[in-house]
N, C-alpha and C positions, 0 to 999 in steps of 0.2 A: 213219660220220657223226661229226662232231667234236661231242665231249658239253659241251666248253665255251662258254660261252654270252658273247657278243659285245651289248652296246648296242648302238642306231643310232649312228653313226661323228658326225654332225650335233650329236647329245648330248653323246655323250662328250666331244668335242672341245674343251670346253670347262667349268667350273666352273660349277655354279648358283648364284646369286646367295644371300648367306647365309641369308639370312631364309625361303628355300625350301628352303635343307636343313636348315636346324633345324627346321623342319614336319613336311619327309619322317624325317628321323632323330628325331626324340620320336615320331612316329607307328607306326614300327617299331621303336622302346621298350619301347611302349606293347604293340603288337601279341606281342613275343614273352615277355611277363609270363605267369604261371599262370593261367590262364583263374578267373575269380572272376565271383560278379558283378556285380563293379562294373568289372571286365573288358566284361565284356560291356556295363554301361550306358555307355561310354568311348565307344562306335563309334559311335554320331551326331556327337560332337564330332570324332572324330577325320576322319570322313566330310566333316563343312563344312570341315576344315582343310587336306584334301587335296583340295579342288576345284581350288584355282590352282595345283594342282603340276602340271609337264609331265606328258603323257600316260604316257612311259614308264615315270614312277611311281606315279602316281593310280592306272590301271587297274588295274595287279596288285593293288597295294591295294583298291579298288575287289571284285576277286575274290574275294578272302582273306575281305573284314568280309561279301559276299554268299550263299559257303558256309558260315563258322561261324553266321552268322544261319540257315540253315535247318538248324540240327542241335541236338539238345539240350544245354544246357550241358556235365551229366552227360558224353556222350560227346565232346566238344572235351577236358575234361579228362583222359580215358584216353587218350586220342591224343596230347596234351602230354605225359604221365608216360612212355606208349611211346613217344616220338618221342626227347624229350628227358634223359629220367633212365635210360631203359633201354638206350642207344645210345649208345657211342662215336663213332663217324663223326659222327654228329649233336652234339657238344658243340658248346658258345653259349660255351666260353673261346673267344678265339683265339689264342693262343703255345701249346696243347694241339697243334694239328695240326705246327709246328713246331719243337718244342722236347720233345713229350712232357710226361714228367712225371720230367723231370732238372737238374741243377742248373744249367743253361743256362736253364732255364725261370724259376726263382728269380729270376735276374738281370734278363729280360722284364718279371716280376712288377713288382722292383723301379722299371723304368724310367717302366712305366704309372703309379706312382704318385709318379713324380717329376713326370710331366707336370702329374700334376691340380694339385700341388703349387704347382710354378710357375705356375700358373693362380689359385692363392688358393685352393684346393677342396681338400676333404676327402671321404673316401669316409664314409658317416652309419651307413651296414648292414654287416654282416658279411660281406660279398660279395670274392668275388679283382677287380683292378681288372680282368683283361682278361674279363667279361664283355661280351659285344658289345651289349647292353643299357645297362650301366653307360657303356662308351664315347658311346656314338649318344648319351646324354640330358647327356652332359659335354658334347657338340658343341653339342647345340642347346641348352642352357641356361648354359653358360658360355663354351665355345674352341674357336670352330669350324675354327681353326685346328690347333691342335693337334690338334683330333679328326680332324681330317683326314689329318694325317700318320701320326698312330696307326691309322687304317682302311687308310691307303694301304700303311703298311709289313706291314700285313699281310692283303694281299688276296687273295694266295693261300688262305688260311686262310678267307676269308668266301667263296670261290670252293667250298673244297670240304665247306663246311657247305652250299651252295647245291645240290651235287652229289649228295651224301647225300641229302638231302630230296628231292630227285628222283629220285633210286633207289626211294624209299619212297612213292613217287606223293603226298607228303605236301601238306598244302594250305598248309603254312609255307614252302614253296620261294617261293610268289609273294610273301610278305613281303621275301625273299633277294630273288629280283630287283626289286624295288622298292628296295631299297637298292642293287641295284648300277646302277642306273640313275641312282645320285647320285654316283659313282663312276668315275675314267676306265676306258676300255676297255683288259682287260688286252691289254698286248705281247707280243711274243714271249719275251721273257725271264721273264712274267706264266706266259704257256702251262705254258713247261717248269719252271715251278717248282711248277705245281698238278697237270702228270704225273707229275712225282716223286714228289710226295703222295700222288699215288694209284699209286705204285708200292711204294715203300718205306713208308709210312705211319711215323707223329712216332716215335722215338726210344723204347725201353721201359724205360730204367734207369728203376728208382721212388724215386731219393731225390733230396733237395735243392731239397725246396722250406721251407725251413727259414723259419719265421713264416707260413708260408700252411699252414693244412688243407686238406687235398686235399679235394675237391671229392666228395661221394657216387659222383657222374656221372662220373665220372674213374678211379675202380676199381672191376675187375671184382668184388670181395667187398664192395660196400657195406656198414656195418654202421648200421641203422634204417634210417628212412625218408629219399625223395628230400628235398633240400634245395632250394629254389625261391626268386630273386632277390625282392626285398621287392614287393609286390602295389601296382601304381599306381591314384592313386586321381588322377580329373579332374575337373576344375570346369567348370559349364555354360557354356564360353566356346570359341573356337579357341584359345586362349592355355593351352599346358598348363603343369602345375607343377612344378616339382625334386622328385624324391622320392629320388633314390640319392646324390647327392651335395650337399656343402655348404658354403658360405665356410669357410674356417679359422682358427682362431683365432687 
């Protein structure tokens, strides 16, 4: 059975209109934050936000805010620490899966933050830019353009964080595909670039990411505790707010 997973061809086919992926992408922002909770009080808003999104993004989302609702905080939060701090396959960079953690990666680093850049934004947290949280919420609250390109060039990478997750019967996959249901359907050239991944996996030299601290999640001998993207906080409206990034000055 082919493990890589395929949109409706109807979808993909075409780009959704902006203002429906800046929904879907703050939503799954939002969604793959450290569970808090004010995480959790997020999910009604985020629920009427996602009503006029196409099916094949709603319902996964739909899934995801239905099983952490029936589960205690407490345990959504050990399932995030295991899913996401204790698990390489599962990292939330994405130049990790293609570049490792080498000086090729550095360079990536660098480019993610030329985009925001050129966009007028500044990164406000301590955060590396290619978090795929940080990206998604640069798209729907500044450059959907840009975010777009920066998702596209690396959809291999949010292919086999989607993979992962499903490996681990995890309930964060339906997030993944909900974002890639905003996302064209990968080609062939898409396929063989996300079996290589899962053949060869990213690159293991550990140096050169020179100005960026690696990431707790990113080596095997962490030293403290996991590190976790800054806690989104939402207002009682569909309209969510910027929290990771910021005009520049």
């Amino acid at each position: 059975m082919n493990p890589f997973r395929r949109v409706a061809r109807s979808q993909a086919s075409r780009r959704l209109p902006d203002e429906q992926l800046r929904v879907a992408w703050q939503a799954v922002s939002l969604l793959l934050d450290y569970p808090t909770p004010e995480w959790a009080e997020s999910h009604a808003t985020i629920r009427r936000a996602a009503a006029g999104l196409p099916a094949g993004v709603r319902m996964p989302l739909g899934s995801f805010l239905d099983h952490v609702a029936s589960q205690p905080l407490e345990d959504v939060q050990r399932a995030y620490v295991e899913t996401f701090d204790h698990t390489r396959k599962c990292c939330l960079y994405l130049t990790y899966f293609t570049f490792g953690d080498t000086r090729r990666r550095g360079v990536a680093l660098v480019q993610f933050k030329q985009a925001y850049r050129k966009s007028g934004m500044e990164l406000t947290a301590d955060e590396l830019p290619d978090h795929l949280g940080v990206v998604l919420e640069f798209g729907a609250t500044a450059d959907v353009d840009a975010a777009w390109k920066l998702l596209n060039d690396h959809r291999a990478g949010i292919e086999m964080l989607r993979l992962a997750l499903a490996d681990r019967s995890s309930p964060w996959e339906q997030v993944l595909v909900a974002l890639a249901g905003t996302l064209p359907e990968l080609d062939g050239e898409g396929v063989d670039a996300v079996r290589k991944l899962v053949e060869a996996g990213p690159p293991q030299e550990e140096v050169g990411l020179e100005g960026y601290a690696l990431d707790p999640r990113l080596n095997e001998h962490p030293q403290g505790p996991p590190l976790h993207p800054p806690t989104t906080r939402v207002a009682e409206s569909a309209t969510f707010p910027t929290i990771r990034v910021g005009a520049g000055s």
